[in-house]
N, C-alpha and C positions, 0 to 999 in steps of 0.2 A: 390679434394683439395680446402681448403677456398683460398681465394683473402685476402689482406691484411687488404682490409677495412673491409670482412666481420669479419675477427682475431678483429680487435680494435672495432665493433662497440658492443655495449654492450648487453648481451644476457635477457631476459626478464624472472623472473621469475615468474610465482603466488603465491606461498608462500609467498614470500618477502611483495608481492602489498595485498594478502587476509591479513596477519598481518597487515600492515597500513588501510587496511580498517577495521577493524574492534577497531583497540585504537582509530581510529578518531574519534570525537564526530560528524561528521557533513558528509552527504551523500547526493549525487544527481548524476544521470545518465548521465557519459559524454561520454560512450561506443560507439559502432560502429555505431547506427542509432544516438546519438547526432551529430558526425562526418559527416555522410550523410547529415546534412542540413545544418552545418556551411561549408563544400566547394563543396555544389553545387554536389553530387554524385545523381546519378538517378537511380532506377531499374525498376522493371516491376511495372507496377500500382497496382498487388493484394502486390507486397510488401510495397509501398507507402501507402495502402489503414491500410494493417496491421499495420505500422507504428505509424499511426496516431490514431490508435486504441486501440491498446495496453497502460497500464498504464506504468509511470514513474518508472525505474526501480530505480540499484543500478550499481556502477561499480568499480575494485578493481583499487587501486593504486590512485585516484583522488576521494574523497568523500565529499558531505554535507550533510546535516538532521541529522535526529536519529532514526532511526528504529532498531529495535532489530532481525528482522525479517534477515533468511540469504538468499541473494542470490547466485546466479550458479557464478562460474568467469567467468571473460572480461580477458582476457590471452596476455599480452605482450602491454596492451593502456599506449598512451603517455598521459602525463600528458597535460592540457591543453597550459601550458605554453612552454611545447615544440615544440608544434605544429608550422607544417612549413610554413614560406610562406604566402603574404595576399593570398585571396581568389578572386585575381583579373582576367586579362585575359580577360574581359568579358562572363564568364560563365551565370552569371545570366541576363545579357541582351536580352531585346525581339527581338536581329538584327541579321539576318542571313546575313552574308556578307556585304554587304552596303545597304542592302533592309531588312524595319523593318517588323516583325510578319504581321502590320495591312497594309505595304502595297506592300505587295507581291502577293496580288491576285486582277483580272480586273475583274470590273464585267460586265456581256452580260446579254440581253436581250432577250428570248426566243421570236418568235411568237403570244404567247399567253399571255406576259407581264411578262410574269414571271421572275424573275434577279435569277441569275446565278452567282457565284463566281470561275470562273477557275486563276486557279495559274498561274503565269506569270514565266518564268525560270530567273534565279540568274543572277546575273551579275559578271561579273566577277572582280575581286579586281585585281587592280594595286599595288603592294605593292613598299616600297622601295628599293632602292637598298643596302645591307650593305658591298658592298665592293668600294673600290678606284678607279674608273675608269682608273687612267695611272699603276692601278700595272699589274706588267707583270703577264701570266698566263700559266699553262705547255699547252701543245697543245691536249695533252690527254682530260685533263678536260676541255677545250674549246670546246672540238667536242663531250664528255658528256654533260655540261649544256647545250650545243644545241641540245639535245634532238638524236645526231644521232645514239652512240652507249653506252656500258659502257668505263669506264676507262681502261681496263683491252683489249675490242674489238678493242677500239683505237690505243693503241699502235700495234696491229696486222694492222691495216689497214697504219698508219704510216711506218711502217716497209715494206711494201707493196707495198709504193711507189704513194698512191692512195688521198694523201695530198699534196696540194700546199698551203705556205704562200706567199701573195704578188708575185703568178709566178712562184715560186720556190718550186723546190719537195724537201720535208723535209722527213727525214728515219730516222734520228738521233732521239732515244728516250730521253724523257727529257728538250725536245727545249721550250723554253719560249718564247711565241710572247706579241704585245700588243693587247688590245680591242680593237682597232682601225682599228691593221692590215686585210687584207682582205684572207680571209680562203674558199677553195674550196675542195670541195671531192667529188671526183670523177667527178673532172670537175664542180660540183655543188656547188653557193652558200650557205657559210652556216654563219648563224647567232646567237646569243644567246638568247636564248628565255627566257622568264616573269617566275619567278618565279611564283610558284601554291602549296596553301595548301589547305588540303582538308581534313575534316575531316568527318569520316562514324562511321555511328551505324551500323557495322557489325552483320547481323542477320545466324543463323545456316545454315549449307549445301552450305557455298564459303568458295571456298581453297584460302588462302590470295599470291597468285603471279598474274604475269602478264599474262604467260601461262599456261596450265594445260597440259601433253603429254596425260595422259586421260581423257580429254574432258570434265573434272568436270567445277561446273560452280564456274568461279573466281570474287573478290571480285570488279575486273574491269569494267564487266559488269552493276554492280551498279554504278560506277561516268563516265561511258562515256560520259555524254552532260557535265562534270565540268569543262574542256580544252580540247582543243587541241593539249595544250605541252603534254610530252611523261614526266607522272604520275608515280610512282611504291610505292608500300607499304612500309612503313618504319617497320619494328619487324615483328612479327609472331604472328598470331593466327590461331592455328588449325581448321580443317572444321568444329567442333562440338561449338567451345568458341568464344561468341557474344563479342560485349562493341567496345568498343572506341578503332579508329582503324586512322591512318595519314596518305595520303597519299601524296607525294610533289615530284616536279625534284630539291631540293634543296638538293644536294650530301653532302655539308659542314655538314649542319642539321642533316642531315638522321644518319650522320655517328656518331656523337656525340650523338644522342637518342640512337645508338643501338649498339654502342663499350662497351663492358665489365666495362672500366677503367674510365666510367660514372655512372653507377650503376645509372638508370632514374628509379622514386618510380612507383611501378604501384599497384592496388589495386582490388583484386579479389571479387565477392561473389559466395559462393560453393552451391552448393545443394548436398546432400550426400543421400545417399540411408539407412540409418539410422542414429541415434542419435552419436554426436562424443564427447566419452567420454573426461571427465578432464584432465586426465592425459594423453591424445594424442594429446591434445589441449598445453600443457605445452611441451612436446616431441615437437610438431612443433615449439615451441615458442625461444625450447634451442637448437635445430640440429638433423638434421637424417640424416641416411650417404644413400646415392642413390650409385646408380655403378658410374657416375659420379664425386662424391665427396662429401662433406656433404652442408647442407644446412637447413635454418633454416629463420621462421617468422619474418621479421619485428617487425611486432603488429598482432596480431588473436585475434576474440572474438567473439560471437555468435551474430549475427544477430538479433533477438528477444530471451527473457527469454523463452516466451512458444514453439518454434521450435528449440530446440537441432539440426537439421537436415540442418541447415542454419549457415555458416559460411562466416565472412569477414577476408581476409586475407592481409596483405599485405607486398611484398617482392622486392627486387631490382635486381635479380637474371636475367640474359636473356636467360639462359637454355632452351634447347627445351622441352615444354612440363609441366615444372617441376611441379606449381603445382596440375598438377593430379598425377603426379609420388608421389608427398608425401602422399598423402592420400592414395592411393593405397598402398604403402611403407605398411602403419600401418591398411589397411586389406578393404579400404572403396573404393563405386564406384562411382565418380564423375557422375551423372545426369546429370548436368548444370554447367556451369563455365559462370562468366559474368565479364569483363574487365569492374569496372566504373571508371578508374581513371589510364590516362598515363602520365607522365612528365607535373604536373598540367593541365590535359584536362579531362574534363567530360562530356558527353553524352546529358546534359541536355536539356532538350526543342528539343531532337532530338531524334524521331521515330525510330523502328529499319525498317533500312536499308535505310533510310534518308541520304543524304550526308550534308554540309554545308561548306562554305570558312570557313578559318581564321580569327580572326579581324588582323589588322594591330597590336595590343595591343597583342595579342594571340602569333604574329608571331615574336615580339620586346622581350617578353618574353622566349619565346625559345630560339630565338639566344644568349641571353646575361646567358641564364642557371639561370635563375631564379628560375625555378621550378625543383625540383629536384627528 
């Protein structure tokens, strides 16, 4: 079944965009690799490499020049003018957390005079606090942002008798204390702990939770030195699909990037195991019905003119899985799947399986839903 917003959002077609490109007198490439460099998207470096190599193509629905010459379609691109959102955040900055690119590594001296550049570990970012300090808070999610259990464990352990506020054994689900008051479980003090964003170029073969019941290796293992507060993955990426990946104790956040009824942009590039023709390109563009319910592209369009085999996709959908279910749908076998783009975050200037803080700018932008 679609969502309401996917019913109203408007479905993209190429006919439509190949007719305007072609009465246009005027053509220039603002397709999926123009896009890649106005907000900051990263892939692997032979695609970067190809990128840069490749000539200037053509792209439907948004044209300049005059060439008579035709090319392949760009399947569901916004026009430049719709395009969402600056490009801020600090994506293109050379600062990983509060420590910049050049001075993030100490250098040593070997024995034999030699200098040495070892990396120094990150610091950790203070960030602000975005709530009210006298507002009252349920006691669930006080004993969640304090890293002890979920929302869900707490109310078990409250019911259990195993919470005292100020003294007092609290059982009552629902109880509001303040920030102030004093909170023990199990006898033990507990407190609320620093908010922590994190973000990882998830690289292939980590199962994105916290535990694994078969021993696979999880995405946690990657940001163990990044805190000490009690981290979890925000969305889902399969053990096989790399890219841009959040990890934070901030419940409020978490909830609002990956509740349905936010529909956060995220942006795929595919690798297919052959060439994906026009008209499946268009199919994705207008909906394909999964067991599920149907679903359908954002924006699609080929990656480069000369690889048919290379696709960027993009969709709002938080489906498990989904876009390898569409491709497969219409007969193709996803290779590669690379997340470069989640709720305005991109990978850039970050290796795979690299982690980095948030900037405070990064972190002011998510809360307020700026990127969508």
């Amino acid at each position: 079944m679609t969502t309401n917003n996917e019913e109203s959002r408007p479905k993209r077609s190429f006919y439509s965009a190949h007719n305007e490109r072609h009465a246009s007198p005027n053509r220039n490439n603002q397709g999926y690799e123009r896009r890649t460099q106005q907000e900051g998207y990263n892939s692997d470096r032979s695609y970067n490499q190809n990128r840069a190599e490749r000539p200037q193509g053509s792209s439907y629905g948004n044209s300049e020049g005059n060439s008579g010459r035709k090319r392949r379609p760009r399947v569901g691109e916004r026009a430049q003018s719709q395009q969402r959102g600056p490009s801020g955040g600090g994506y293109g900055s050379r600062s990983w957390g509060n420590q910049s690119q050049s001075s993030n590594y100490k250098t040593t001296t070997t024995s034999g005079g030699k200098k040495l550049k070892k990396k120094k570990p990150f610091k950790q970012i203070k960030y602000k606090e975005n709530t009210d300090p006298n507002a009252p808070i349920r006691l669930n999610k006080y004993l969640a942002n304090a890293g002890i259990c979920s929302r869900r464990e707490a109310d078990e352990f409250i019911q259990a008798g195993v919470v005292t506020v100020n003294g007092v054994v609290i059982t009552e689900l629902g109880t509001k204390i303040a920030r102030a008051d004093e909170v023990r479980f199990n006898n033990q003090p507990v407190q609320l702990e620093s908010k922590v964003y994190v973000l990882l170029n998830k690289p292939k073969g980590f199962v994105t939770t916290t535990d694994d019941p078969e021993n696979r290796k999880t995405v946690m293992e990657l940001v163990k030195s990044a805190a000490t507060e009690r981290i979890y993955p925000v969305g889902r990426l399969d053990r096989a699909t790399t890219g841009v990946l959040l990890l934070t104790n901030d419940g409020d956040l978490a909830s609002k990037l990956t509740h349905p009824k936010y529909e956060k942009r995220k942006i795929y590039q595919v690798w297919l195991d052959k060439p994906v023709a026009m008209e499946h390109m268009q199919a994705l563009a207008d909906g394909i019905e999964l067991e599920d319910g149907e679903i359908h592209a954002d924006a699609i369009s080929y990656v480069t003119e000369e690889d048919l085999t290379q696709v960027g996709i993009e969709i709002h959908s938080g489906k498990n899985r989904v876009v390898r279910r569409m491709f497969e749908k219409l007969g193709y076998r996803v290779l590669k799947l690379d997340r470069v783009y989640f709720a305005g975050l991109t990978k850039k200037k970050l290796s795979r399986g690299k982690w980095r803080y948030l900037t405070e700018q990064e972190v002011n932008m998510l809360r307020m839903g700026a990127f969508d």
